[in-house]
Backbone as CSV, one residue per row, in Angstrom:
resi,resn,N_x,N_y,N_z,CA_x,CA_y,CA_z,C_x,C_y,C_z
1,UNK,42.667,58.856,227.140,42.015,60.010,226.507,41.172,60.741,227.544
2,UNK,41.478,61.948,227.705,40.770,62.976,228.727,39.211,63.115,228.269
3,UNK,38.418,63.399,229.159,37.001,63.378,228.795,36.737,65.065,229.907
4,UNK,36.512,65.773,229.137,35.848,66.804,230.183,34.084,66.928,230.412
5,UNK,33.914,67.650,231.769,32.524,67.169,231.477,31.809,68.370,230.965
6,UNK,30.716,68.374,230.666,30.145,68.945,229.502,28.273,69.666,229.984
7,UNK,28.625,71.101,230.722,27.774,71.649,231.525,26.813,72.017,230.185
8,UNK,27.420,72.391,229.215,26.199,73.261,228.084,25.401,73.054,228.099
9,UNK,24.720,72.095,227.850,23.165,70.996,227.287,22.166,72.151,228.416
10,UNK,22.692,71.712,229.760,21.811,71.902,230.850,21.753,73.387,231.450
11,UNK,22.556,73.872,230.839,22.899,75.558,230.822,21.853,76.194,229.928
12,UNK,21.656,75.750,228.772,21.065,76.045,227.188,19.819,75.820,227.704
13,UNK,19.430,74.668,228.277,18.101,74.264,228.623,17.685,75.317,229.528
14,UNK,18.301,75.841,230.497,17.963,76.287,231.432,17.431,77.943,231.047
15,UNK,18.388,78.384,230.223,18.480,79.698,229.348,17.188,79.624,228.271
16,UNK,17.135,78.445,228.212,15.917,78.183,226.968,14.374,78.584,228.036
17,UNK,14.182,77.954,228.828,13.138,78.232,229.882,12.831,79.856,230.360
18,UNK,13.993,80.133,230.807,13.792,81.219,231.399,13.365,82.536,230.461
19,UNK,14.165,82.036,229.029,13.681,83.126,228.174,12.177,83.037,227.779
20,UNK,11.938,81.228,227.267,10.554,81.312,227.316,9.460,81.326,228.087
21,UNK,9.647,81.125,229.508,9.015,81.167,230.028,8.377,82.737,230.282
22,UNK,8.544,83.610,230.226,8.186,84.921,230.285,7.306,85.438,228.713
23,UNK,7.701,84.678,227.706,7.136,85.150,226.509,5.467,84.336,226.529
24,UNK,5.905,83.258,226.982,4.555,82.489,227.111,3.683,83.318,227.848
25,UNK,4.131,83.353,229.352,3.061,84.427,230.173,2.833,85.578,229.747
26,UNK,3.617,86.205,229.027,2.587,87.481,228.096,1.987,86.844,227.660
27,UNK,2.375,86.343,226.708,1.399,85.675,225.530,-0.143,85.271,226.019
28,UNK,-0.220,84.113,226.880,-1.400,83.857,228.064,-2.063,85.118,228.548
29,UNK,-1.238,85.965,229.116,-1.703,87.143,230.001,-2.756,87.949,229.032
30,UNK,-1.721,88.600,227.740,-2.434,88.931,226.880,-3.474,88.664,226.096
31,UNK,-3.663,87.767,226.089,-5.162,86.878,225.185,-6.172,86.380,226.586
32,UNK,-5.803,86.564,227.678,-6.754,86.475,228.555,-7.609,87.701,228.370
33,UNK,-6.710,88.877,228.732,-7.160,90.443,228.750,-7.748,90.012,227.721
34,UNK,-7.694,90.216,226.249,-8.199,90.093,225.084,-9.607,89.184,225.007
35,UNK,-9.634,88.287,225.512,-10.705,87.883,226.030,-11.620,88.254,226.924
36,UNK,-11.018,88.474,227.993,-12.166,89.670,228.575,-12.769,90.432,228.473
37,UNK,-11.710,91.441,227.549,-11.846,92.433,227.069,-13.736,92.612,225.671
38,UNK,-12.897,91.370,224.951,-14.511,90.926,224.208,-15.475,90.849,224.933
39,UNK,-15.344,89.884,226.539,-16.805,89.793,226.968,-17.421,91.113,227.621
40,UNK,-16.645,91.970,227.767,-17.192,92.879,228.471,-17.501,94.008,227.213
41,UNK,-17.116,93.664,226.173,-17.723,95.002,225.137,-18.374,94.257,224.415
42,UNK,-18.822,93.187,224.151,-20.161,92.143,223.575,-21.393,92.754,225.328
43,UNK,-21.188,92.414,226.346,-22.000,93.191,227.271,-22.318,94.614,227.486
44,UNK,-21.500,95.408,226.618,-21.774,97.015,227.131,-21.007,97.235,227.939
45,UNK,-20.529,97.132,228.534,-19.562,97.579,230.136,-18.860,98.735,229.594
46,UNK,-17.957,98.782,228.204,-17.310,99.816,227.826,-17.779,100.859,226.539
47,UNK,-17.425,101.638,226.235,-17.850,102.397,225.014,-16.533,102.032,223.847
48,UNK,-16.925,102.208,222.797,-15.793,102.136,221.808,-14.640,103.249,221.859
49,UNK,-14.883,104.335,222.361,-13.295,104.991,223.339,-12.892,104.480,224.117
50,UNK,-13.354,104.153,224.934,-12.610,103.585,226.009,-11.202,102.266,225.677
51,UNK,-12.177,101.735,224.353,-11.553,99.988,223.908,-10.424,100.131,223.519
52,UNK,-9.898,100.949,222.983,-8.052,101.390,222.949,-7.231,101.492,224.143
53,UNK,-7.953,102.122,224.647,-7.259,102.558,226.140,-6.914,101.242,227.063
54,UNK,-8.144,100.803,227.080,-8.047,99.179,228.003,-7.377,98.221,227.215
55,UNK,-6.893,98.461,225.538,-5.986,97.573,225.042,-4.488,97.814,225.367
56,UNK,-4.144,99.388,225.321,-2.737,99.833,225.625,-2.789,99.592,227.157
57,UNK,-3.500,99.640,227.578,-3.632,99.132,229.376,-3.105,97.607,229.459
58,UNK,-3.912,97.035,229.364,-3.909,95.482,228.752,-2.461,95.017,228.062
59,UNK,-1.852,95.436,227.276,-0.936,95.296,226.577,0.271,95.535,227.982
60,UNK,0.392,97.268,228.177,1.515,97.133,228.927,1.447,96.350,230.372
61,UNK,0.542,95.916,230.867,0.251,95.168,232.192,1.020,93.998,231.961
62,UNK,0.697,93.189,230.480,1.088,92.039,229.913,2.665,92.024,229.985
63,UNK,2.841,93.304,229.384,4.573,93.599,229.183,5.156,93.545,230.354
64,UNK,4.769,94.483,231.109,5.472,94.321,232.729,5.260,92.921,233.532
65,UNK,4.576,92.627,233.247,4.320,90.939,233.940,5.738,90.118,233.342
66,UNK,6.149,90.364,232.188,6.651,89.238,231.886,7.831,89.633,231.602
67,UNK,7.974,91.012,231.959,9.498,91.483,232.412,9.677,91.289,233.710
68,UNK,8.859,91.361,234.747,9.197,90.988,236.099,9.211,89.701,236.434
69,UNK,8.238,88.846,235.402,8.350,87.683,235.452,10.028,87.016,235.374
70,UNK,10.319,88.092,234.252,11.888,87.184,233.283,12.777,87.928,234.464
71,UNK,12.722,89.368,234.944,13.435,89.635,236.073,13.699,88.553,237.282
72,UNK,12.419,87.971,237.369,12.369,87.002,238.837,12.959,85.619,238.433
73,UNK,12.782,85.334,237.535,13.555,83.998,236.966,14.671,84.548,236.826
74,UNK,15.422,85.176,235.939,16.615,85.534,236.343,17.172,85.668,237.543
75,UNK,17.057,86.439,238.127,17.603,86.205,239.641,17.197,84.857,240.177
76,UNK,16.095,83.643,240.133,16.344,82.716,240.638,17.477,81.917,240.023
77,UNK,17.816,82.015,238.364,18.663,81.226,237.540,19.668,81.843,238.239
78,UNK,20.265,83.144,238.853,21.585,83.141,239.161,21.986,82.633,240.588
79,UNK,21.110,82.541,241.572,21.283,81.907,242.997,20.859,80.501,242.561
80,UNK,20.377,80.284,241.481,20.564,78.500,241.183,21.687,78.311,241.098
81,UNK,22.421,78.848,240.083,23.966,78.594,239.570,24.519,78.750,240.420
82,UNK,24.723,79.736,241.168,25.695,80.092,242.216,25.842,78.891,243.175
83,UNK,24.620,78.479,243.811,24.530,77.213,244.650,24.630,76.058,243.787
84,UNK,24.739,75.875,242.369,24.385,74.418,241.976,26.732,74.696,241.809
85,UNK,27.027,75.491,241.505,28.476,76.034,241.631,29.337,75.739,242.409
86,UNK,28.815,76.142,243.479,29.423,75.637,244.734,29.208,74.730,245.183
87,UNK,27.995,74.207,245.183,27.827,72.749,245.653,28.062,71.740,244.734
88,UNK,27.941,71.484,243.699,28.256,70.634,242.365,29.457,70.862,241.723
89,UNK,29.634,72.013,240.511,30.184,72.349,239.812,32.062,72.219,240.264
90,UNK,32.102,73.286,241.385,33.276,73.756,241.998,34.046,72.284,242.629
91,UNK,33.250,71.620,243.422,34.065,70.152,243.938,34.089,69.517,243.011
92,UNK,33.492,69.352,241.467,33.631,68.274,240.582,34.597,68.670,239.960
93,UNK,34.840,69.970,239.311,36.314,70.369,239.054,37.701,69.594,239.939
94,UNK,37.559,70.268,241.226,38.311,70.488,242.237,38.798,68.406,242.178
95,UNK,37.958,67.820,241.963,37.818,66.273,242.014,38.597,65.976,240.696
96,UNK,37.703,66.431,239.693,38.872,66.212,238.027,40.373,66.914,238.123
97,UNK,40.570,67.382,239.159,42.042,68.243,238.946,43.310,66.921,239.382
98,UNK,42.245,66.898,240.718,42.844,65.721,241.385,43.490,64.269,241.147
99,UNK,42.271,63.588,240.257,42.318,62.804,239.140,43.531,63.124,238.575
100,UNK,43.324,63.671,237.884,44.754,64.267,236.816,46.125,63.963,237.740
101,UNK,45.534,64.793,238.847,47.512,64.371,239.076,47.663,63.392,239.554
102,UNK,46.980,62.525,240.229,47.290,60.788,240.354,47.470,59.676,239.553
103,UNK,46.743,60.533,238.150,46.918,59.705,236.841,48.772,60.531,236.514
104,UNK,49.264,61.239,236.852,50.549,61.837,236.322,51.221,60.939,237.426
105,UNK,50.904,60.390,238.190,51.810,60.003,239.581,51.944,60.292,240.851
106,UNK,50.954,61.402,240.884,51.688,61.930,242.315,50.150,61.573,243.522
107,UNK,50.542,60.528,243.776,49.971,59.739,244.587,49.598,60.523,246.131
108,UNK,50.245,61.533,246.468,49.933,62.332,247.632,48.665,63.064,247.494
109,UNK,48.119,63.518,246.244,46.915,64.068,246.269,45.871,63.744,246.824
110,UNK,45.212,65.162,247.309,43.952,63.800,247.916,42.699,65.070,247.434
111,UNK,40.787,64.864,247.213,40.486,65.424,247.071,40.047,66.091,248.875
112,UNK,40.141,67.701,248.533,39.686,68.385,249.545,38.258,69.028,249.390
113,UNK,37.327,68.026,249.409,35.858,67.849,249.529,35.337,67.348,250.801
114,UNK,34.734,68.868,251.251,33.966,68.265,252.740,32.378,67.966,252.802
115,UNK,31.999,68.092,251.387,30.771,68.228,251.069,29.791,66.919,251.830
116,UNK,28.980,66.762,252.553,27.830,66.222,252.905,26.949,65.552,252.045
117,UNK,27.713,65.106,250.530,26.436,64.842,249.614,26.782,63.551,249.147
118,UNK,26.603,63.614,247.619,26.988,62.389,246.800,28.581,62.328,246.851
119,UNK,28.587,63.807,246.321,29.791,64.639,245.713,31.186,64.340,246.970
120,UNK,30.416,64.537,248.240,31.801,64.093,249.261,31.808,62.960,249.464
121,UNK,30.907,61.678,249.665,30.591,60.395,249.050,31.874,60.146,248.170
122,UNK,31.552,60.376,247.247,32.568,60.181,246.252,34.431,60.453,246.527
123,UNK,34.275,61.863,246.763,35.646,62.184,246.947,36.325,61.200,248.021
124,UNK,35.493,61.141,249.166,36.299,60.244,249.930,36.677,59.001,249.775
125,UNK,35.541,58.268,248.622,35.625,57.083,248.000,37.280,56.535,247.513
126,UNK,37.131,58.184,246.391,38.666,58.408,245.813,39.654,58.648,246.855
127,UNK,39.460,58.726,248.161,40.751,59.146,248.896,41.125,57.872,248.752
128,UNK,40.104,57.118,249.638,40.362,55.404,250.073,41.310,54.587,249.079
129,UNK,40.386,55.083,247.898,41.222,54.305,246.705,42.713,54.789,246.426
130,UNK,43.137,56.370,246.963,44.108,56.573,246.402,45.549,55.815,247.733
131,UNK,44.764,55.743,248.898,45.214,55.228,250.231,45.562,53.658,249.961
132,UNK,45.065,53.454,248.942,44.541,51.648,249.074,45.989,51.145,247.892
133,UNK,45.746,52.356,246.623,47.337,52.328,245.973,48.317,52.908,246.531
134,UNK,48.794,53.754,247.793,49.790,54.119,248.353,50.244,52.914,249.077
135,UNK,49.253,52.459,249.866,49.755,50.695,250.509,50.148,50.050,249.916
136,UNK,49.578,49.637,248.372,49.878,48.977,247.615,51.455,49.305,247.066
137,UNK,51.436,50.248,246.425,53.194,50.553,246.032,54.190,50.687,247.583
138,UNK,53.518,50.940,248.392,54.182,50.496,249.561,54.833,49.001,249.673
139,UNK,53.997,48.234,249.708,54.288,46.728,249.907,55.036,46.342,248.471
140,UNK,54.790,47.196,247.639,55.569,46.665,246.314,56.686,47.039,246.702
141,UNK,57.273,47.968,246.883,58.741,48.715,247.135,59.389,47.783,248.072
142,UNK,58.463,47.431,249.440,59.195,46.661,250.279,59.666,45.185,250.161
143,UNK,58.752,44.588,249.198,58.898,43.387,248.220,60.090,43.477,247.252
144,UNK,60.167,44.435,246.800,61.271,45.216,246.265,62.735,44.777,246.800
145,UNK,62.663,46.039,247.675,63.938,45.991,248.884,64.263,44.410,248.977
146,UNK,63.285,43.790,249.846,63.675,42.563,249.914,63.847,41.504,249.227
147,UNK,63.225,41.476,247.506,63.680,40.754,246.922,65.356,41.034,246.636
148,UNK,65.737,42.221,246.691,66.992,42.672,246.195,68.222,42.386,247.550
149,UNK,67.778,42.434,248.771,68.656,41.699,249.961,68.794,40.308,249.689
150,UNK,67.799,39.596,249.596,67.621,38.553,249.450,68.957,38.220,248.243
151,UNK,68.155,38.735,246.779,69.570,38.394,245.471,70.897,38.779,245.844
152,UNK,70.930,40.117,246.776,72.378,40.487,246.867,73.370,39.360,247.828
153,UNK,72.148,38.689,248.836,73.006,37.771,249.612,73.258,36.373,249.166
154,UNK,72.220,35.887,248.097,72.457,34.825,247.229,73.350,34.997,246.924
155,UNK,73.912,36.511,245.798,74.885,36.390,245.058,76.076,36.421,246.199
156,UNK,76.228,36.690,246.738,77.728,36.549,248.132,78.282,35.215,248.239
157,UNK,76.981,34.425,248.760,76.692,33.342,249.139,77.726,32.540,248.051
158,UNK,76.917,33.135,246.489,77.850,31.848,245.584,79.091,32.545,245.334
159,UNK,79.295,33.694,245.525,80.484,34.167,245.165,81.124,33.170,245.997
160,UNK,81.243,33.679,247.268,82.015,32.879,248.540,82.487,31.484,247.680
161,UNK,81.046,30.521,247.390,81.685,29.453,247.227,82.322,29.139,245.926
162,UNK,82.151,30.079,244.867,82.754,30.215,244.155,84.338,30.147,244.058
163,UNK,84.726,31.041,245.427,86.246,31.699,245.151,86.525,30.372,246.166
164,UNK,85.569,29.690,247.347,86.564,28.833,247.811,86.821,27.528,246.927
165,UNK,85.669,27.129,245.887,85.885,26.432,244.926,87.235,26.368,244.052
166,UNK,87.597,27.753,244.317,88.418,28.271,242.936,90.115,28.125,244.057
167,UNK,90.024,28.181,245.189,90.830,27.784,245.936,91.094,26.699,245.841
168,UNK,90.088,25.820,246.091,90.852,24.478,245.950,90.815,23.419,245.399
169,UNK,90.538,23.990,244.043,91.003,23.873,243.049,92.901,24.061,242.544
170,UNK,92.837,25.189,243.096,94.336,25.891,242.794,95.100,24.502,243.898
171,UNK,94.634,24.541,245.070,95.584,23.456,245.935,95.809,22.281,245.347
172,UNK,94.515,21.666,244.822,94.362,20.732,244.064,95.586,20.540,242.670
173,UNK,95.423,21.544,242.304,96.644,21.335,241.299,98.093,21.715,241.790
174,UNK,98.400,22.523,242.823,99.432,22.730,243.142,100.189,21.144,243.593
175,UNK,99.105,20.205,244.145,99.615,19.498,244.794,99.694,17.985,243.668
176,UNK,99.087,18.131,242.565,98.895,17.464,241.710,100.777,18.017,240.652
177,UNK,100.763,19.656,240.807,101.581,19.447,240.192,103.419,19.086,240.509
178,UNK,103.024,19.268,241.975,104.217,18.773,242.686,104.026,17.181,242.963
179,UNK,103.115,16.491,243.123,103.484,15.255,242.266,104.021,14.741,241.531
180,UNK,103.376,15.798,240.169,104.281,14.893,238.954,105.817,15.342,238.686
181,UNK,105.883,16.335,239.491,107.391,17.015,239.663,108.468,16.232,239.927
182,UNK,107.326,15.515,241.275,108.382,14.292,241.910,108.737,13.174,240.927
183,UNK,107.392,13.110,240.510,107.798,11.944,239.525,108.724,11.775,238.257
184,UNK,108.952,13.163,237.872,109.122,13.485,236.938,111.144,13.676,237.461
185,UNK,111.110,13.276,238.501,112.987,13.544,239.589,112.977,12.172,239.342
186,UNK,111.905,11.159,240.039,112.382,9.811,240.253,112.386,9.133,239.051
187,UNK,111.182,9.489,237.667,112.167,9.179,236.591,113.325,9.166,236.022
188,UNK,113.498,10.555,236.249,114.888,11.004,236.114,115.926,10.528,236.447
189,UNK,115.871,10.539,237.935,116.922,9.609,238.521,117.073,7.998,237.958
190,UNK,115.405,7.129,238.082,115.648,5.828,237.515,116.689,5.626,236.226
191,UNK,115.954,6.769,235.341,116.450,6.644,233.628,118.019,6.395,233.885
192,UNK,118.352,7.489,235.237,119.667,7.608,235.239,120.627,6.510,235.978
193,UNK,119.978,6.053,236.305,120.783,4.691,237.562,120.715,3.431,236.226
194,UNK,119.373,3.520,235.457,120.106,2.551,234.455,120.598,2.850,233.476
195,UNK,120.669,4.101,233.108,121.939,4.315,232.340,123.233,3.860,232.760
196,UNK,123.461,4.288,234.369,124.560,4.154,234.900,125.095,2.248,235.075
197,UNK,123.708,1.280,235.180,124.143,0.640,234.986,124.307,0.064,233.603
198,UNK,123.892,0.062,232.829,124.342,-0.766,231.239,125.906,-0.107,231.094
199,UNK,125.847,1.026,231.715,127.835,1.664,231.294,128.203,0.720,232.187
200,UNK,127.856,0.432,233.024,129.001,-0.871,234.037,128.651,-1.994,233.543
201,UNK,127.629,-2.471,232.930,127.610,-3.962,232.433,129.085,-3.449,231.381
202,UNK,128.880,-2.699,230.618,129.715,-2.351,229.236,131.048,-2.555,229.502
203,UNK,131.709,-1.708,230.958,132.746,-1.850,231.096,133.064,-3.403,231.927
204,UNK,132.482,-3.961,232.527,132.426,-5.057,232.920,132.535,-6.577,232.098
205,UNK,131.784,-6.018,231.137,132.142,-6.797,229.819,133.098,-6.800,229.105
206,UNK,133.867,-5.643,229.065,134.716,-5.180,228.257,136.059,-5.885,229.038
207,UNK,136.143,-5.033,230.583,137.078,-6.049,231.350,136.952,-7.525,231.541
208,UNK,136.033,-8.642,231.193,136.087,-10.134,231.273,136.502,-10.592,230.019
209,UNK,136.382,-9.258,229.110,137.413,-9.527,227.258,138.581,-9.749,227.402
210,UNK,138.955,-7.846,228.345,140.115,-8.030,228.315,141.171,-8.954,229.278
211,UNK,140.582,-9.484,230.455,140.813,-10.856,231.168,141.603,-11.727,230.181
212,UNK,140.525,-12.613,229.646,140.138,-13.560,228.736,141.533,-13.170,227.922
213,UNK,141.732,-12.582,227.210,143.137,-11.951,226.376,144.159,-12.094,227.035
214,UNK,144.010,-11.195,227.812,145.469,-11.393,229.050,145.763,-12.775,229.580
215,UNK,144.869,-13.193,229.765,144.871,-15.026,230.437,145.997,-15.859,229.892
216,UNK,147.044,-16.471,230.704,147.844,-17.081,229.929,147.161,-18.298,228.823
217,UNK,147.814,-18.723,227.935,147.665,-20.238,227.443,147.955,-21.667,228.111
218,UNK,147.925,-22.568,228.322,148.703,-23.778,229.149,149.581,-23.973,227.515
């Protein structure tokens, strides 16, 4: 949540002074005169004509005092601002802008505050810091990179032994299955040699029958 900062209070205050401060010094100015004014016509000094005159006297002296007064504060309130502006105001902006875009990402920002005060104090504070996370995602990226050389050559690694696994394996059975190939002839052949012999016992038998038959009698 964005927070902006918040000049009014001290603006208002300042506007509050300057206006009153000029109403007060009439005010003072005027009741001084007014006071005087009594002691010197409780003494005689003036005639009762005169006592109007030295009041509209009195009065506008008061008035101009505290228009030149509010004139002179004014012009100090605007070479206040102007300098509290440039020296405060303008780099603390210039600093919140900055902020902003490092909070969006863009890590190249830097503040351009040459100020001699708190205010450049600070900014440079924030460079350091923003220098201190550029290293930082630096070494992350390169941690990065190299965790990912690293996995890509693991994975090779087992591929490799994977496929030579898977090789010989395949030999393994090739040679397993030309084994039983063989075996599967020399059964063949056995089954067949004793087939071949029980047909010769058969006929062998058959000829010591027919012997035996043929054989004379005595």
């Amino acid at each position: 949540m964005r927070r902006s900062v918040n000049f009014s209070v001290p603006i208002f205050t300042a506007l509050l002074l300057f206006v009153a401060a000029p109403l007060l010094l009439f005010s003072s100015t005027y009741l001084f005169y007014q006071e005087a004014i009594k002691q010197l016509t409780a003494e005689g000094f003036w005639l009762e004509a005169d006592l109007e005159l030295v009041k509209e006297a009195t009065l506008k002296i008061a008035l101009w005092q505290g228009v030149a007064v509010f004139i002179v504060l004014t012009l100090v309130y605007l070479v206040l601002y102007l300098v509290w502006y440039a020296v405060i105001l303008a780099p603390l902006r210039r600093l919140y802008k900055t902020i902003l875009r490092v909070r969006q990402g863009d890590i190249e920002a830097k503040a351009e505050i040459r100020a001699k005060n708190e205010i450049g104090e600070l900014a440079n504070s924030f460079n350091e810091m923003v220098n201190e996370l550029k290293k930082y995602q630096a070494d992350l990226q390169e941690t990065k990179q190299s965790l990912e050389i690293r996995v890509a050559s693991r994975t090779r690694e087992l591929q490799e032994i994977a496929d030579t696994r898977e090789e010989t394996i395949k030999a393994r059975t090739r040679d397993l299955q030309a084994k039983v190939d063989e075996l599967e002839r020399f059964h063949n052949l056995t089954v067949g040699r004793e087939l071949k012999m029980i047909e010769l016992k058969k006929e062998i038998a058959k000829l010591k029958e027919e012997l035996l038959k043929n054989k004379p009698r005595p």
